[in-house]
N, C-alpha and C positions, 0 to 999 in steps of 0.2 A: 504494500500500500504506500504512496506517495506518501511522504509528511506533509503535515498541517495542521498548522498552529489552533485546533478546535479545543473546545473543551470538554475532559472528560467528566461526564455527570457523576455527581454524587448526593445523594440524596435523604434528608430527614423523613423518616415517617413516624406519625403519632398517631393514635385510635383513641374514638373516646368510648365511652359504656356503652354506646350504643352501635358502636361499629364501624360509624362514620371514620372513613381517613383521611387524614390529612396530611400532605407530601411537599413538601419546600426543599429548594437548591443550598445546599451546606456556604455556597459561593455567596457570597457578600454582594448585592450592586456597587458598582461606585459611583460615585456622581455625576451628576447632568446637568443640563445648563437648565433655564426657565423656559427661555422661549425657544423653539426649535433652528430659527435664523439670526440667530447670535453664532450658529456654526458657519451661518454664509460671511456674516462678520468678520470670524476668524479664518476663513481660509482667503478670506478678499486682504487680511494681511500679511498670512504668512506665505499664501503662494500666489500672488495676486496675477501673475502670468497663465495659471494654470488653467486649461479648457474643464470648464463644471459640463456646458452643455454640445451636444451637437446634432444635426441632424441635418437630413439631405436636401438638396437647394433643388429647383427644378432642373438646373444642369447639371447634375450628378455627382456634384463636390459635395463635402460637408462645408454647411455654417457652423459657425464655431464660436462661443462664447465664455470668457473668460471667468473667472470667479469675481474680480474688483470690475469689471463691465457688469457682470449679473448685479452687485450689490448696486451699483449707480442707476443701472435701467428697474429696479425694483424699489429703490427709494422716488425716483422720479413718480412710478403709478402712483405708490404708495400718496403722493401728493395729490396728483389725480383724483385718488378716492375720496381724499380727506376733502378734495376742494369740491364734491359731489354729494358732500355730507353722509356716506354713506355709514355704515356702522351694523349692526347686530341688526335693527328693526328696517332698515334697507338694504339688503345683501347683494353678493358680486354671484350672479351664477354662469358658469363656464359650460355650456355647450358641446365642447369642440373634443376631439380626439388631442392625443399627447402632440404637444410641437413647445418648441422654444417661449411661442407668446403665452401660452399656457403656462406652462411653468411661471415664468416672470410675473404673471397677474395672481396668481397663486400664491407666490411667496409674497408680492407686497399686500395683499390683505392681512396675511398672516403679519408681516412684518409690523402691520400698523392696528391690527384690531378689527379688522373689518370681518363679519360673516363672508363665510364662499362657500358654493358647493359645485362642485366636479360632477356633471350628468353623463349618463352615460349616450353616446351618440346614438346609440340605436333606437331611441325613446324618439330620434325624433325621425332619421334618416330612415329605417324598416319599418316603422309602425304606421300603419296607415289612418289609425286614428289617434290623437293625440290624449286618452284620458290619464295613462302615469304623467305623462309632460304636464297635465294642466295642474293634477295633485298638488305635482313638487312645486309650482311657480305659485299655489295657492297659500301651501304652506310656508314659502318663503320670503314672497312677497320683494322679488329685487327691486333693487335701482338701479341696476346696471346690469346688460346680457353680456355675453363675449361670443360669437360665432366665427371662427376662423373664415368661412367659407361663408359668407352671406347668402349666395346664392343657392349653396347645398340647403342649405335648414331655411331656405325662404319659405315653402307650405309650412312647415312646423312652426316658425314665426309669425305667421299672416294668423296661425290659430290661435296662439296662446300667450302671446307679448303684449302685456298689459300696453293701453294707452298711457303714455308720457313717459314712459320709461326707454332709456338710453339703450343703444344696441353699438359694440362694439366691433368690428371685421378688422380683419389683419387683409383681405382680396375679396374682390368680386362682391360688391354693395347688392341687396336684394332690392327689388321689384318694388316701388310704390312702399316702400319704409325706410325713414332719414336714419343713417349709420353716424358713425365716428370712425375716425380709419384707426386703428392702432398707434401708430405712429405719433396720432396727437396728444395721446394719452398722456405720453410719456415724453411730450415737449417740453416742459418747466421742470426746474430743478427743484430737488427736494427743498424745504424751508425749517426753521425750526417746529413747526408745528408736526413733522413727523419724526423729529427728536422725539417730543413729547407722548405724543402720541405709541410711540414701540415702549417709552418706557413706563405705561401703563400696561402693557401685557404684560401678565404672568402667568403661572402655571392654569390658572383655573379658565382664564380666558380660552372660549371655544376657537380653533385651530380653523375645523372644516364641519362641516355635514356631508356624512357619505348616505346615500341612501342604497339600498340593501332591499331585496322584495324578500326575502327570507323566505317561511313556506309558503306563507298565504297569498305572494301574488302581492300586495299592496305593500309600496313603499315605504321603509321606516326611514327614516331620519336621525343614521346613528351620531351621537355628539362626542368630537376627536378633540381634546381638549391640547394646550399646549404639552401639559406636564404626561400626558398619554405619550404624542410624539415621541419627547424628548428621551424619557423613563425606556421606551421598547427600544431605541436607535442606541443607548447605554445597553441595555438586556441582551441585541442581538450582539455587539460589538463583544459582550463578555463570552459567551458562547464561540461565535465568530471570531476567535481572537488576533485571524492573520488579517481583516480587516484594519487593523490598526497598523499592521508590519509595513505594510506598502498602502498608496494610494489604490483603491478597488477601481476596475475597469468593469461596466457591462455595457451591455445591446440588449435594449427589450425592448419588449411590445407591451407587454401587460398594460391596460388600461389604468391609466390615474382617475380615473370616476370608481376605481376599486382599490381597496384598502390594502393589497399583494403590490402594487405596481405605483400607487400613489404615496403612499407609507411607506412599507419595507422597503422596494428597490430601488426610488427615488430617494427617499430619506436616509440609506447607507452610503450611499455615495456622497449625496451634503453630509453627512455628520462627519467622514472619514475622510474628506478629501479628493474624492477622488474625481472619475470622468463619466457622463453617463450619456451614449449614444440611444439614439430614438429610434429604433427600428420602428419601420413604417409596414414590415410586415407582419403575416399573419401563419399559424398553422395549418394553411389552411391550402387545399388545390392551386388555390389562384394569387396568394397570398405568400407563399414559400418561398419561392425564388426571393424575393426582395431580401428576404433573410438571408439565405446564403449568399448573397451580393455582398451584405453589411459583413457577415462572418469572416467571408475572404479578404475583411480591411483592417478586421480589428479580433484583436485577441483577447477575450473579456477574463479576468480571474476566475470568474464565477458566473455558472448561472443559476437564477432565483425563479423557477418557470413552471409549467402546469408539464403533464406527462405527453399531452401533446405535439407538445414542440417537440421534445427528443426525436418522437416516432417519425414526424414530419421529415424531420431531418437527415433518418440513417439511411434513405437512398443515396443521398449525396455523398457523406462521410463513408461510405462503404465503396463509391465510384469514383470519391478523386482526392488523392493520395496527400494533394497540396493544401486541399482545404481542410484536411485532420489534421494534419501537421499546424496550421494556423489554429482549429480549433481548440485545441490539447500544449497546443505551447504554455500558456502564462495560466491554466487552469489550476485551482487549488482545489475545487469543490464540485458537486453537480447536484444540485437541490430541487425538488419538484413536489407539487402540495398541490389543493384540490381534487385529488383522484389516484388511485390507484396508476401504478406502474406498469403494463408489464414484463413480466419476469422474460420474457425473450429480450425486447430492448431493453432491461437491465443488463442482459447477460452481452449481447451483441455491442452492447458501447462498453463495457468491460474490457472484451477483447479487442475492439477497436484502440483502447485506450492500452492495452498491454503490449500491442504490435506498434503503436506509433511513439510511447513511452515508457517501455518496457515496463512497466508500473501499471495498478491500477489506481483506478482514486477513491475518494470517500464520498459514498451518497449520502446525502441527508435528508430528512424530512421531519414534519413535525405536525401540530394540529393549531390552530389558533382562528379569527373571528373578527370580522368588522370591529366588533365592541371589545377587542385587545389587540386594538392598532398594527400590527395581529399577532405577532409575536409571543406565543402563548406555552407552548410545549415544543420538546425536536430534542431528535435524535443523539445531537451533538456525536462526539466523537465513538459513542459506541454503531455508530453507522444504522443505513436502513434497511429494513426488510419489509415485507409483507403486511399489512394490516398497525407494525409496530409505527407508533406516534412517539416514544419518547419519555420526557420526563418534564415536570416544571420547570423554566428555565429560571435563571438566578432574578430574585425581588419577586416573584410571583407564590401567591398560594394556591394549590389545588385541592378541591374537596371532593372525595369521593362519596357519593352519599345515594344511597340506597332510591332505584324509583322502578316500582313494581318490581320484574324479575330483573331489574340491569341494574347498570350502576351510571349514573351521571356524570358529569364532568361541571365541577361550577369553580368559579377563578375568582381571587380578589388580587390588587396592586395597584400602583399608581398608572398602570397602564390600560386600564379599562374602564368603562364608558360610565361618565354620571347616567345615561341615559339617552331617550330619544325625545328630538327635538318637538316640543307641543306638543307631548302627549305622556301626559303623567299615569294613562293607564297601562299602557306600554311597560312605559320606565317601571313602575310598580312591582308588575307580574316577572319584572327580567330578575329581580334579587328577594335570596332567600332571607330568612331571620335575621342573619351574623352579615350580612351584606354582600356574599357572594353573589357572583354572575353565573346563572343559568346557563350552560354555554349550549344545553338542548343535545349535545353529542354523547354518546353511552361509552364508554373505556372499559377495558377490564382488564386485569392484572396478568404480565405476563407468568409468574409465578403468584399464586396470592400466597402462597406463605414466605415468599420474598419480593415484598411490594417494590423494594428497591431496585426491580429488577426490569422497571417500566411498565409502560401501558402502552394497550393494545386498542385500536377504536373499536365500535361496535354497533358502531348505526348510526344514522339519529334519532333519536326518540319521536319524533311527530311524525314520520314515516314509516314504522316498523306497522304491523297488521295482524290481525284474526284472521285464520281459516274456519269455514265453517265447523273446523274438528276441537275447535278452541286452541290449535296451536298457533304460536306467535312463529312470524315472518320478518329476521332480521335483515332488512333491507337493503343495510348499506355495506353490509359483508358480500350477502349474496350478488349483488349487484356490483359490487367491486371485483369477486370470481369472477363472475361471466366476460365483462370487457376485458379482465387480463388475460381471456383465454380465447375472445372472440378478435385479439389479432386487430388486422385492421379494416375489416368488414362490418364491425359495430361502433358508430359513432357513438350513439348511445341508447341506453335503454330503461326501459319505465314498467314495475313489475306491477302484476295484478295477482289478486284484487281480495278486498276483505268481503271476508262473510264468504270467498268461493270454496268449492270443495280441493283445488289445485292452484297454485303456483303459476301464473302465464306473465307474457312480457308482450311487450309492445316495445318492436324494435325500429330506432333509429340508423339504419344503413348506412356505411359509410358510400356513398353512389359510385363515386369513381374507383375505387378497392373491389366493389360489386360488379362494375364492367369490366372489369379487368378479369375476371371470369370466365366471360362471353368474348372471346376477342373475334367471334365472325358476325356479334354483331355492330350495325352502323354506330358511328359514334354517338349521333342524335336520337339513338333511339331513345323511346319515351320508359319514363323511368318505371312504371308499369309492367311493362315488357322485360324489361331488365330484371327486377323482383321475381319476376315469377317464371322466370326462366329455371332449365329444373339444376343446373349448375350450382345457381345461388341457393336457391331453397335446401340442394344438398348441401352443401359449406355448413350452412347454419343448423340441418338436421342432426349432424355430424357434431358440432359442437355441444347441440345440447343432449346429444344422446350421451357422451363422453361427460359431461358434467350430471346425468342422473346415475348413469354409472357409478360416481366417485358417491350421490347423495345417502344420507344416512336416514333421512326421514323426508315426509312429505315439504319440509317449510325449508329444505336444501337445495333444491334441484327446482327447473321450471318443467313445464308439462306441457304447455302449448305455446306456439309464438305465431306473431302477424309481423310481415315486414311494412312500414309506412311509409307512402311514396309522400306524402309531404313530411316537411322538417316541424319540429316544433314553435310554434308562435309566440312572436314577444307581443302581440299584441292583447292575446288572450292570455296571457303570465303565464307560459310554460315554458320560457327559460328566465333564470335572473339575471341581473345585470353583468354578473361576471359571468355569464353563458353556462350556468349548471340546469340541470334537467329541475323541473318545478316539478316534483312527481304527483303533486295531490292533483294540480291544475291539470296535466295531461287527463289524468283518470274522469275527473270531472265533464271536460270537454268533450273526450271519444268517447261517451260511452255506450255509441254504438256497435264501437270497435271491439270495447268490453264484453259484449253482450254477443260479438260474432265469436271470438272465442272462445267461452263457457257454452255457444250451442250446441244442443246433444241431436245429430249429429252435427261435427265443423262443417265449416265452409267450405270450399277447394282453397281458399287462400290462405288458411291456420296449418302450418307446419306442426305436423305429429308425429310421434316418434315411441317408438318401446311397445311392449304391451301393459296392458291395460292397469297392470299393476301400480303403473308410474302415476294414473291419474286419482 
């Protein structure tokens, strides 16, 4: 295994009479600043040359921004805002996808006090009707939009952009509604009044609003406080401890309207100094290439990513010899959270990473949550496996505490959330007696009679289910098997259903992984045809015959599947804003799909498999 500077966990545990545990980091935090951009402060003096941001111009170079440029174009807005009277009851909301201007409008709210909130672009770009967009502008009531692209979010604007309220474009002015170019924003130099103004934030002072559709589909408004920030960006740094060794290098995607990509991997590279490239791609068919473009420029220490991107990636890294050599050069880590792994491209970037470094390196993973900034549990230095989350990281408490037949996972520290924004009954139901955070995820102990030994996840709790036999269906296990075994033919998948007498799915196809199948048929063929070609249907016959196989009971194994030739809807809340499967809302929505599967007999389109035992 490569060295690297991680830390190895060590861990307290205490039970009280009732059996509740409780598990905290033996490791001390050390301290942290107040506000999160007193570290742009700091590195705009100690390295004031150094590139914080970059990303690609339309001619294919990087723009490039300096650290002592970021603080001066972020005290300018900052001025901006103050001279707009903006504040908590008039807030900045950002629209736009990650770029440069974002960032900058970003930090000088935070710098100076002002409400923001980071939307996710698809609320307005995919959705063809605008009801989460109007929520959020309801609840937050801006003074000021930000739309990179006027012209992309002009319908979503002409719906929901209050009268008198200011719209900001960085290109391309929308249609019949007066803009601000960016540029003017940040025409006047800062004054004293944004002295004054940063040094009334402190710790308690709200940072951002990330909004989160969680299970039900409906918006929360989770509140990022400064001392959240600052408190997880110290917590990851003690864990991460080679982030301190050198300046950290990454290239992502991950969305800053999400708390993975706005938080952790933006906010480690400001706290630590370092450089952080804007990948403008995606993992996605059409979206991949721009990746490996940015990969073959830049060589990131680390990446901080979902299990998708790996998988996206190892055609390339397995066909060109130059681009592994770039990718595995300056790596000290390879980190992936939100979903399961799987164990083939765990095991295929292993070996990629043994033949180009004769070394392997250290996976990590961990578990954490909008409402703990998110930096919550991980693996640290005893590495990752399967299902395993890890331990408390250092300044965190975890409580294990009995809910029905599982066990919960609830957090307290200075890195997690007073709560959600205007809504005290929300915030209410999120914390128990002693103040913990509900974190709604189930853990269990990888030895329980050596607690210290980690924890393993176990669903989460508002999705787990009854068969009609009264056995429970742990969801986020079984659901995590299937995709690490269903390769890359299942984008994703949503199991059913409670109250039935068997275990089915409703499967999200990966399309192009599905034609690739069929290679005599037409490219265009309609995805219909594709599905139900008997190639595919076998693939997936085969998979899940192989996983009732391995099942030990009825609530292990699935029994019937549908493959769905549409994707799932953000407009009817069946993905959330970080793109996870909304499982209640799918169920809700098809439930004629549901109902095609439990008929006795199926359909021709429900993939069946076994005898009859299985159902």
């Amino acid at each position: 295994m490569k060295a690297v500077n991680v830390l190895v966990p060590d861990v307290i545990v205490r039970r009280d009479s009732s059996g509740v545990a409780y598990l905290s980091s033996s490791q001390r935090l050390g301290a942290y600043p107040e506000r999160i951009t007193e570290r742009l402060e700091h590195w705009a003096r100690m390295a004031p040359d150094r590139v914080f941001l970059a990303q690609r111009s339309t001619a294919g170079s990087w723009d490039c921004i300096t650290y002592a440029q970021t603080l001066d174009r972020v005290r300018r807005l900052a001025q901006a805002l103050l001279d707009r009277r903006l504040s908590r009851e008039r807030s900045v909301l950002i629209l736009s996808g990650n770029s440069i201007e974002h960032a900058l409008l970003a930090f000088a709210a935070m710098y100076c006090g002002v409400l923001y909130a980071p939307i996710a672009p698809a609320y307005s770009l995919q959705a063809r009707h605008y009801t989460t967009l109007q929520e959020i502008f309801d609840r937050m009531r801006p003074g000021l939009v930000f739309a990179s692209d006027g012209q992309a979010y002009e319908r979503a604007l002409h719906s929901v952009l209050p009268r008198g309220v200011e719209l900001a474009i960085a290109s391309s002015a929308p249609e019949g509604l007066p803009s601000t170019e960016f540029a003017a924003l940040e025409a006047q130099p800062a004054t004293a009044a944004v002295d004054d103004a940063h040094a009334r934030v402190n710790g308690d002072t709200i940072a951002k609003i990330l909004f989160t559709s969680g299970s039900t589909g409906h918006p929360k408004g989770v509140v990022n406080t400064q001392r959240m920030l600052c408190s997880n960006q110290e917590m990851l740094r003690t864990v991460m401890a080679f982030l301190s060794d050198e300046p950290p290098v990454l290239c992502d995607w991950l969305p800053w309207n999400h708390t993975a990509g706005g938080n952790h991997n933006i906010g480690l590279v400001l706290y630590n100094g370092g450089t952080f490239y804007i990948d403008e791609g995606r993992p996605t068919p059409a979206g991949i290439e721009a990746t490996v473009r940015n990969l073959r420029e830049v060589a990131a220490t680390a990446h901080f990513t979902v299990p998708r991107t790996y998988e996206a990636l190892m055609p390339y890294l397995r066909a060109d010899a130059a681009l592994r050599e770039r990718f595995f050069s300056n790596l000290k880590i390879l980190f992936y959270a939100a979903a399961a792994l799987s164990q083939r491209f765990f095991d295929d970037l292993q070996a990629l990473a043994r033949e180009t470094l004769g070394d392997e390196l250290l996976w990590v993973t961990g578990l954490g949550a909008t409402e703990t900034a998110p930096f919550a549990l991980c693996t640290g230095r005893t590495g990752a496996w399967s299902g395993f989350v890890g331990y408390p990281v250092p300044g965190m408490e975890l409580k294990i505490a009995p809910a029905g037949d599982k066990l919960e996972a609830r957090v307290r520290g200075p890195n997690v959330t007073p709560g959600y924004f205007k809504d005290d009954a929300r915030t209410n139901a999120a914390f128990d007696e002693e103040g913990f955070y509900r974190m709604g995820d189930a853990l269990r102990f990888v030895d329980p009679a050596r607690p210290e030994r980690g924890l393993l996840f176990d669903g989460r709790l508002a999705e787990d289910f009854k068969l009609s036999s009264a056995t429970w269906v742990s969801v986020g296990p079984l659901r995590a098997r299937i995709l690490a075994q269903a390769g890359p033919y299942a984008q994703d998948i949503v199991l059913t259903a409670p109250g039935r007498e068997f275990v089915g799915a409703l499967v999200f196809p990966n399309v192009s992984a599905c034609r690739a199948l069929c290679p005599d048929l037409a490219a265009d063929a309609p995805i219909d045809l594709v599905l139900s070609d008997g190639r595919v249907r076998d693939t997936f016959r085969g998979l899940f015959q192989r996983l009732a196989a391995e099942g030990t009971g009825s609530s292990t194994f699935v029994a019937r599947a549908l493959l769905l030739g549409d994707p799932p809807s953000i407009d009817a809340r069946e993905i959330t804003d970080k793109g996870s499967i909304n499982q209640k809302a799918v169920l809700a929505n098809r439930e004629s799909l549901v109902a095609e599967l439990y008929a006795d007999p199926p359909s021709p389109s429900v993939i069946t498999w076994g005898p009859a035992r299985t159902l």
